[in-house]
C-alpha positions as CSV (number, residue, x, y, z in Angstrom):
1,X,120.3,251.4,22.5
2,X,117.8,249.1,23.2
3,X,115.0,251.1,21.8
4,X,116.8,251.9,18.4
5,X,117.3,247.5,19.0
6,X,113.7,247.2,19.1
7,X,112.7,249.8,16.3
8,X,115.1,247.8,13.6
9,X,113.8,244.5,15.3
10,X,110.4,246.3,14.0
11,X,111.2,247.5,10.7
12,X,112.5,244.2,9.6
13,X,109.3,242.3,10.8
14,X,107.1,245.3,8.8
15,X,109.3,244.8,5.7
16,X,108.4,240.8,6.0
17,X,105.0,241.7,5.1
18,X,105.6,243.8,2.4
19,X,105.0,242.4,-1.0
20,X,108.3,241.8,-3.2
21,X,110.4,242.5,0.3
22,X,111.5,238.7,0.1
23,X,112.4,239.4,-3.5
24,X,114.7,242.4,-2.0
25,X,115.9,240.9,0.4
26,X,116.7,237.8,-1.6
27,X,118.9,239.7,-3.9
28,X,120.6,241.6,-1.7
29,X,121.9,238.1,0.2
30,X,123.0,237.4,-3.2
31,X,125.1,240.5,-4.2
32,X,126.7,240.5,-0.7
33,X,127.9,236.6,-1.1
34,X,128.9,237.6,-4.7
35,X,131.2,240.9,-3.2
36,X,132.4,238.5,-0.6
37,X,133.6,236.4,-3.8
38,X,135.1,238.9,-5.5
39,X,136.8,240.7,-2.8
40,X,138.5,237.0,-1.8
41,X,139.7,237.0,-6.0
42,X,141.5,240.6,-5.7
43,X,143.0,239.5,-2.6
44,X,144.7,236.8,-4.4
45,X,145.1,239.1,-7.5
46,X,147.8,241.3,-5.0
47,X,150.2,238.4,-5.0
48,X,150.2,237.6,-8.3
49,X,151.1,241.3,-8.7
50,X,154.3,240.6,-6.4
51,X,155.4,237.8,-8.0
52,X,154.8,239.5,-11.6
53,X,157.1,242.2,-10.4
54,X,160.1,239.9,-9.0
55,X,159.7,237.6,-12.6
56,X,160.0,241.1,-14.5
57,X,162.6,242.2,-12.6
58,X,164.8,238.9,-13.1
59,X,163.7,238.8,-16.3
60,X,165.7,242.6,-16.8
61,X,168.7,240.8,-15.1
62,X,169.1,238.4,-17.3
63,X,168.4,240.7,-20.2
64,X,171.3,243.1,-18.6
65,X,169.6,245.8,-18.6
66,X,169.0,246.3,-14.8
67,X,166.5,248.4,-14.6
68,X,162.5,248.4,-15.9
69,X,162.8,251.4,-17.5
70,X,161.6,249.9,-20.6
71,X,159.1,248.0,-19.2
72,X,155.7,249.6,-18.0
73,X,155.2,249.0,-13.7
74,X,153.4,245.7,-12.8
75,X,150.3,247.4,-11.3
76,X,150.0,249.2,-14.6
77,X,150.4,246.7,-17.1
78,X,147.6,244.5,-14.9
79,X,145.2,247.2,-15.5
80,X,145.5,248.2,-19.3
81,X,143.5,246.8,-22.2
82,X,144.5,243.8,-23.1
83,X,145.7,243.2,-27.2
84,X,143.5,240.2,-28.8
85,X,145.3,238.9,-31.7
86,X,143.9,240.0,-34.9
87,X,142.2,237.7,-37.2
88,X,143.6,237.0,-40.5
89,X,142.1,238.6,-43.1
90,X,140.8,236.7,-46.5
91,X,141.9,238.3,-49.7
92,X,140.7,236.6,-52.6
């Protein structure tokens, strides 16, 4: 263990003195603080999934029909495409 220590200990020092390696290893710091980011938002994305599914589900309560049949599963209608409202058109 400690050679295989020493040899990455070694490598690291090598890759100091190669040019652009600070570049490298400047932009891999940067897209492992930007995962850490993004994996924190899904995290929170997961309860707002939970409480989308309670609201729909009241929400078919007090529409009486009791079940979601209708209505497509909260993990589903999170991941579709998203409608944008059409622009009105100009007709002269």
């Amino acid at each position: 263990m400690e050679r295989l220590a020493d040899a990455g200990e070694e490598a690291i020092q090598r890759m100091g003195t190669v040019p652009g390696a600070d570049k490298l290893l400047g932009t891999v710091n940067s897209m492992r603080e930007r995962l850490d980011d993004v994996q924190k938002r899904v995290r929170g994305l997961e309860g707002l999934d939970k409480r989308l599914g309670a609201v729909e589900r009241r929400l078919d309560k007090l529409e009486g029909k009791g079940t979601s049949s209708t209505r497509k599963s909260s993990s589903a209608s999170s991941t579709t495409k998203r409608s944008t409202p059409k622009k009105p058109t100009s007709s002269s």
